[in-house]
C-alpha positions as CSV (number, residue, x, y, z in Angstrom):
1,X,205.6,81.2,-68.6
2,X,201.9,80.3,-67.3
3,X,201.7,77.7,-69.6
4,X,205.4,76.1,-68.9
5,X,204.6,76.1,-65.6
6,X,200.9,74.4,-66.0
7,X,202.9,71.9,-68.4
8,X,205.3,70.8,-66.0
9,X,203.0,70.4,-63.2
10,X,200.8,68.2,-66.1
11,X,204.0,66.1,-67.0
12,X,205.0,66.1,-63.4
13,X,201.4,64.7,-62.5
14,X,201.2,61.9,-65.2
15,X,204.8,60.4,-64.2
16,X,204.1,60.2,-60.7
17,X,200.6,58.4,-61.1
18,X,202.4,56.1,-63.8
19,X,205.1,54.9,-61.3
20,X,202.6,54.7,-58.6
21,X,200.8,52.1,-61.0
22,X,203.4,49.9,-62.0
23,X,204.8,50.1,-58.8
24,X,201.4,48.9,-57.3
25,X,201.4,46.0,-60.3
26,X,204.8,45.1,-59.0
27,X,204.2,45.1,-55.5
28,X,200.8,42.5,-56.7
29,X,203.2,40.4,-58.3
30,X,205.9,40.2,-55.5
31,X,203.2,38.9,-53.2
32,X,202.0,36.3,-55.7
33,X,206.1,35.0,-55.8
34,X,206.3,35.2,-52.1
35,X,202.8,32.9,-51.8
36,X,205.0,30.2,-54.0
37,X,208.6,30.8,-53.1
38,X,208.7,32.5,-49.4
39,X,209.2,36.0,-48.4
40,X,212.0,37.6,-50.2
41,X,215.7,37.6,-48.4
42,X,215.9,41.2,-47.4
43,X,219.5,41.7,-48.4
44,X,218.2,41.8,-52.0
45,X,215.5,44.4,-51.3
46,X,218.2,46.5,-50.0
47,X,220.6,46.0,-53.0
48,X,217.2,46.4,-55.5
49,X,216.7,49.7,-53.5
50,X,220.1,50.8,-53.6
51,X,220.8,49.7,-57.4
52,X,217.9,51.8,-58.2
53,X,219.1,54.9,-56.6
54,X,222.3,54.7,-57.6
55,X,222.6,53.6,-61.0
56,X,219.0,54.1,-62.4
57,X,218.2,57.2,-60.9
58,X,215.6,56.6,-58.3
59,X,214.3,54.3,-55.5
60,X,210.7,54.4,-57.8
61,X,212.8,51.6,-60.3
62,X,212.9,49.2,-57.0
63,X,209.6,47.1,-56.5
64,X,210.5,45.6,-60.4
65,X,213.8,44.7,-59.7
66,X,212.2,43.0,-56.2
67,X,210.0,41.2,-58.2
68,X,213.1,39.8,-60.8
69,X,215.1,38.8,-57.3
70,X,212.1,36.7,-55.9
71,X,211.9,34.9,-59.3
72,X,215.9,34.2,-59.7
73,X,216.4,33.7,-55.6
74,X,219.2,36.4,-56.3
75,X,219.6,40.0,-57.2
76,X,221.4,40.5,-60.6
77,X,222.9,43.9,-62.0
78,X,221.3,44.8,-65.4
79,X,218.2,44.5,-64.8
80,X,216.1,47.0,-66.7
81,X,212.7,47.6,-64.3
82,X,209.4,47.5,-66.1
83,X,209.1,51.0,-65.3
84,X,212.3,52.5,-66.3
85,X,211.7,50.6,-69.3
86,X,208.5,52.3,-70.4
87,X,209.7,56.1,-69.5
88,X,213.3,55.9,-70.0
89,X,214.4,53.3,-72.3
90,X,211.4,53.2,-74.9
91,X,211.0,56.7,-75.9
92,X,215.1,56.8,-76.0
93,X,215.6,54.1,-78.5
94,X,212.5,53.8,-80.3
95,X,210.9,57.3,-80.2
96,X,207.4,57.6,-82.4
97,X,208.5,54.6,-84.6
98,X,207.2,51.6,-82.3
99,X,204.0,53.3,-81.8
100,X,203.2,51.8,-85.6
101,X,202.8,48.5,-84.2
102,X,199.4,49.3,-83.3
103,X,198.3,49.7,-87.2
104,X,197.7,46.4,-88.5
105,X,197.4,46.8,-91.9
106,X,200.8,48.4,-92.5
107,X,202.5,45.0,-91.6
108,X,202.4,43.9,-95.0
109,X,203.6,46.7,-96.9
110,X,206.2,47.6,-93.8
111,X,208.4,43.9,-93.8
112,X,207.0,42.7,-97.4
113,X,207.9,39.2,-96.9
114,X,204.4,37.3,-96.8
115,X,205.3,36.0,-93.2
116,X,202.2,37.5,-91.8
117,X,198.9,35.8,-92.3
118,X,197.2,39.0,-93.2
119,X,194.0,38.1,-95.3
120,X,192.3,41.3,-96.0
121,X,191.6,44.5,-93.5
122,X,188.9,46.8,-92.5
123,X,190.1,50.3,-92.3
124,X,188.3,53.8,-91.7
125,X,185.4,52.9,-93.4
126,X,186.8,50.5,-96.5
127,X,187.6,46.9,-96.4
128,X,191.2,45.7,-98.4
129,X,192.4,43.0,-99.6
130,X,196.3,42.3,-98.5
131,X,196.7,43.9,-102.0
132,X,195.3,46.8,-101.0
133,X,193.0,46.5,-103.7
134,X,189.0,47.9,-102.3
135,X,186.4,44.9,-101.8
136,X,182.7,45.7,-101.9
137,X,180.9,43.7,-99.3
138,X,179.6,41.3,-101.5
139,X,183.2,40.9,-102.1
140,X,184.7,40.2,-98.8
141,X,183.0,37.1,-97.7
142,X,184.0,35.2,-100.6
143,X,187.6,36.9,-100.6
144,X,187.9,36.0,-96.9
145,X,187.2,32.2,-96.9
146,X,188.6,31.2,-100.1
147,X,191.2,29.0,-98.5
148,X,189.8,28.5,-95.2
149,X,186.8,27.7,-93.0
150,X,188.1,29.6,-90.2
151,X,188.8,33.4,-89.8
152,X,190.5,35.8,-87.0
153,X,189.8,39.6,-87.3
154,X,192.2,41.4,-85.0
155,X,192.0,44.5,-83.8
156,X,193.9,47.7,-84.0
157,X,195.4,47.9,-80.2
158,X,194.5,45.0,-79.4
159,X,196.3,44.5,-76.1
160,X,197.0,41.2,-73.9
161,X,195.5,39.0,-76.2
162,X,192.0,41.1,-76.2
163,X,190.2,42.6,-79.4
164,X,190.8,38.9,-81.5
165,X,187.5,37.4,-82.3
166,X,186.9,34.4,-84.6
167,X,184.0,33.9,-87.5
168,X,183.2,31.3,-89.6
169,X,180.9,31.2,-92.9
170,X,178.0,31.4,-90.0
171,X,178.7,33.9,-87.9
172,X,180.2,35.6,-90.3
173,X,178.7,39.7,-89.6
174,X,179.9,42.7,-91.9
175,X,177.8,44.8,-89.8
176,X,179.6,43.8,-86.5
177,X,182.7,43.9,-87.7
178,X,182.3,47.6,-88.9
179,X,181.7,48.5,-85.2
180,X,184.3,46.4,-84.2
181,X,186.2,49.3,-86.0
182,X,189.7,49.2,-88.3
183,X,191.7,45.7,-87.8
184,X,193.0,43.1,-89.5
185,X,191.0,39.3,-91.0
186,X,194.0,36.7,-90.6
187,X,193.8,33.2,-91.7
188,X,193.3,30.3,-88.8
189,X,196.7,28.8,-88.1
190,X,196.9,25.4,-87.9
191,X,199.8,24.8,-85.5
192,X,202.7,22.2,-85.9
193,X,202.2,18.6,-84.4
194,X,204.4,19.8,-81.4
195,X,202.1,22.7,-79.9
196,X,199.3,20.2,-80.1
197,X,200.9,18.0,-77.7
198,X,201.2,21.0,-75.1
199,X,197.6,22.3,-76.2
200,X,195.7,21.6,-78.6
201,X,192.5,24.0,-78.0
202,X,194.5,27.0,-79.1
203,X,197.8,28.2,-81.1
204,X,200.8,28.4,-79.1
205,X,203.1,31.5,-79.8
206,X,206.9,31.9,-79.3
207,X,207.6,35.8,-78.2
208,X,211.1,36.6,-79.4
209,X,213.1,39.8,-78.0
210,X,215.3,41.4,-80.8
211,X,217.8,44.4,-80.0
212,X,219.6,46.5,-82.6
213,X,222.8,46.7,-80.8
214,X,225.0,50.3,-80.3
215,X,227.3,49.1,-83.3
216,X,224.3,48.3,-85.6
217,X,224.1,44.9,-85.4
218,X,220.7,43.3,-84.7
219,X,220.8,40.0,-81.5
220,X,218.1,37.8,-79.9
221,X,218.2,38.9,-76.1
222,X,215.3,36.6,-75.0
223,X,212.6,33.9,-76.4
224,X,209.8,32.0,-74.1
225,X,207.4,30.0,-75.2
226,X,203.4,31.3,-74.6
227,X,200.6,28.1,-74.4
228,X,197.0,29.1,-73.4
229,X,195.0,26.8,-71.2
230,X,192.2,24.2,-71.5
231,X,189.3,26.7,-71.8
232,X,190.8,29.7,-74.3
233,X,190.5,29.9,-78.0
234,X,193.6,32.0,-78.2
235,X,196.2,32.5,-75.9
236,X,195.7,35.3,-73.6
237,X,198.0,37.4,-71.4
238,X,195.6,36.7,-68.3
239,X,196.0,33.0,-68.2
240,X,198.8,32.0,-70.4
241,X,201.6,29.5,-69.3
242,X,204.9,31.1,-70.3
243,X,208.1,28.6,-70.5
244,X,211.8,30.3,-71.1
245,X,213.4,28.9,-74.2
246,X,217.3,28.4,-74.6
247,X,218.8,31.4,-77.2
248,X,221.2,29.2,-78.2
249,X,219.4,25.9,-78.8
250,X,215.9,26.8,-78.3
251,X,215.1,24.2,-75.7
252,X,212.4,24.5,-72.8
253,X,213.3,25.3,-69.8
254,X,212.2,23.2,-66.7
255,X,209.6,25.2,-65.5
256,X,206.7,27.1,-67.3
257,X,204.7,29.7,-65.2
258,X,201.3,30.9,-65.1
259,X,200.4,34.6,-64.9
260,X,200.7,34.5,-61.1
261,X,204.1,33.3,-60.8
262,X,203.1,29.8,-60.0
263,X,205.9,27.3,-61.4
264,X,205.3,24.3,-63.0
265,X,207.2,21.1,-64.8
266,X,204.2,20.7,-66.5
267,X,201.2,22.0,-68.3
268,X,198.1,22.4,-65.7
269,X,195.8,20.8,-67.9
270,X,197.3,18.2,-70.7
271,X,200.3,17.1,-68.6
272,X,203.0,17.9,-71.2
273,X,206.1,17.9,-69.4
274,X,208.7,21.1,-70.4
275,X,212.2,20.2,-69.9
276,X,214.7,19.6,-72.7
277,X,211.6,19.8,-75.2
278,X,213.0,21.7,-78.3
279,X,210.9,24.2,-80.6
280,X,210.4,22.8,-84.0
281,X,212.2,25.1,-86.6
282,X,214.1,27.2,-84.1
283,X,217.1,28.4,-86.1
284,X,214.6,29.4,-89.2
285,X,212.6,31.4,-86.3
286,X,216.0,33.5,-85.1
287,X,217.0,34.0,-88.9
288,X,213.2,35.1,-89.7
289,X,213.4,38.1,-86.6
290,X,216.8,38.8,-87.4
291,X,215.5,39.6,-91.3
292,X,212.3,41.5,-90.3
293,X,214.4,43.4,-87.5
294,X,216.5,44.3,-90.2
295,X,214.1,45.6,-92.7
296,X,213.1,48.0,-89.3
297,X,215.8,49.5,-87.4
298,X,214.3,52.7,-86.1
299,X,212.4,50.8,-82.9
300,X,215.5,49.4,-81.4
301,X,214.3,46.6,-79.2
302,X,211.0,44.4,-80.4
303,X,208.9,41.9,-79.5
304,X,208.0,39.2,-81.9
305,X,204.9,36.5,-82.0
306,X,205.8,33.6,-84.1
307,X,203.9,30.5,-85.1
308,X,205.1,27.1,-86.7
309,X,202.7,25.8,-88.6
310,X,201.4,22.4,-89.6
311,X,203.8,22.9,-93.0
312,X,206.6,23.7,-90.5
313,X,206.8,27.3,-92.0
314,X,207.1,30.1,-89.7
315,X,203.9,32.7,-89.2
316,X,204.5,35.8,-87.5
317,X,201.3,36.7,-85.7
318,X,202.2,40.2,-84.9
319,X,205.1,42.9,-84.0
320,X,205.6,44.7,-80.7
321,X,207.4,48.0,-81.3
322,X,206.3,50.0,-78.7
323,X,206.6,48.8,-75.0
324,X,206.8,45.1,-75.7
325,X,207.1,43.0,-72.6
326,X,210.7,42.6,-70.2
327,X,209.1,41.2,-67.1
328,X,208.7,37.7,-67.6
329,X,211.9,37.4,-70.0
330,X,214.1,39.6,-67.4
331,X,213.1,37.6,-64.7
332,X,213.9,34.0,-65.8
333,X,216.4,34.9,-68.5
334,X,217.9,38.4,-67.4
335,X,219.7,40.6,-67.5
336,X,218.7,41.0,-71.2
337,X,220.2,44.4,-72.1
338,X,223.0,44.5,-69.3
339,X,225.5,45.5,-72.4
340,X,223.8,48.0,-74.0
341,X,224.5,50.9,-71.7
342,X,220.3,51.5,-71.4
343,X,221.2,52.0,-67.5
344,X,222.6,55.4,-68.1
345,X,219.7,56.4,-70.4
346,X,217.9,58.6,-67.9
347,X,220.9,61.0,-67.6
348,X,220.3,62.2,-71.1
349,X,216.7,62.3,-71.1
């Protein structure tokens, strides 16, 4: 009974300080939308408040679904909060199966489809090639920049566009990389003629959202387009430009933002303007998620990283099985999942 009781508290504990963290990262980006766009209309705090109390369960789900009404100028219902997301929905639909995500040298043998551009892989100790076969170290060098001068060696985890580092026949260090610790060597993409006009210092990714639906079926619920800026090497999660793209005929949408909420026709630093700009390859892109969702059912909803490359064949960078990002996709393209019943999740759980 001790030990029930000491678990509870525990759980209790953790949920409590998780809220109080997002909720403190929502509050941080309300003010950054309220510095553009004004303070927002209290009517829709009090239906975000109410909404969350009465359909999701509690008044802790609120500060997310303030910061999707500042964004829209209007309060929508559907919304999934950030929050509710990561405790409610995630473990109900995708249990231990997302979680997977994070082991990068299972992508390969996972989807089998030679859509990632997975070189070779350091793991616990032993370097692979995307055989599987065992290179020696006198091996790997050779192995690794057969076909190119340029090389990316991603992490396991690697979060928010961290954990990516990039060697060339130089710089290339077996020792490092061994404290580095297990990861993935990719080849260098070089992107399509397209991303280069937004910007050209760095590969442009296109995040699709993928949902197996309650009858089986696998749908696209939300696409934007991620660009880094002038002075990254890859695109990064602290100061990317993120434009909405059209499901339906994958154009750009007028405005692109950057991580604080501050909307843009154009990009900061090359000019490029957004609107009615269409992704290159955007119905081979929808048919390639649809295919690897497919081949993975289990984790329900899933964020995928595509590239288009200079060949105009589609790369997928990586997966996101686990908590893959809502925010930005809910509030400029939401509700996403307003169909799928995830609202009455907590209920159950």
């Amino acid at each position: 009974m001790k030990n029930k009781v000491a678990n509870y508290l525990l759980h209790s504990y953790r949920e409590k300080k998780f809220h109080k963290w997002s909720n403190q990262l929502a509050n941080s980006n309300l003010k950054d939308i309220e510095r553009h766009n004004g303070r927002l209309d209290p009517k829709f705090q009090k239906l975000a408040r109410e909404y969350a109390n009465d359909v999701l369960g509690g008044t802790k789900y609120a500060p997310w679904l303030e910061v999707y009404s500042a964004v829209a100028g209007s309060f929508k219902e559907g919304w999934i909060p950030n929050n509710y997301y990561a405790k409610i929905v995630v473990p109900s639909i995708k249990g231990a199966y997302g979680k997977i995500e994070s082991l990068n040298s299972l992508s390969d043998k996972l989807f089998n489809n030679g859509l990632f551009p997975n070189i070779a892989y350091f793991v616990n100790g032993f370097f692979y090639s995307n055989e599987y076969d065992v290179l020696s170290e006198k091996e790997l060098k050779s192995f690794c920049f057969r076909n190119s001068d340029i090389l990316v060696f991603k992490i396991d985890n690697s979060l928010r566009g961290t954990g990516v580092y990039f060697f060339n026949k130089n710089n290339f260090d077996i020792q490092r990389i061994r404290i580095l610790g297990n990861g993935v060597f990719q080849e260098y993409i070089h992107k399509h003629a397209y991303f280069n006009q937004i910007m050209p210092n760095s590969v442009a990714t296109i995040r699709f959202t993928t949902v197996i639906e309650n009858n089986g079926n696998c749908s696209l619920r939300a696409c934007y387009l991620r660009v880094g800026r002038i002075i990254d090497t890859h695109v990064k999660s602290s100061s990317q430009i993120s434009i909405s793209v059209d499901l339906t005929s994958g154009e750009l949408a007028k405005n692109g933002y950057t991580t604080n909420w501050d909307a843009s026709i154009k990009h900061p630093d090359t000019g490029f303007l957004f609107m009615d700009k269409k992704i290159p390859e955007y119905a081979k892109c929808v048919s390639t998620v649809f295919e690897l969702h497919k081949t993975f059912p289990f984790a329900r909803c899933i964020g995928w990283d595509l590239v288009i490359d200079k060949n105009n064949k589609v790369k997928v960078m990586e997966w996101n099985g686990d908590h893959n990002g809502i925010i930005f996709s809910e509030a400029t393209q939401g509700p996403c999942f307003a169909d799928l019943g995830w609202e009455k999740l907590w209920k159950t759980t």
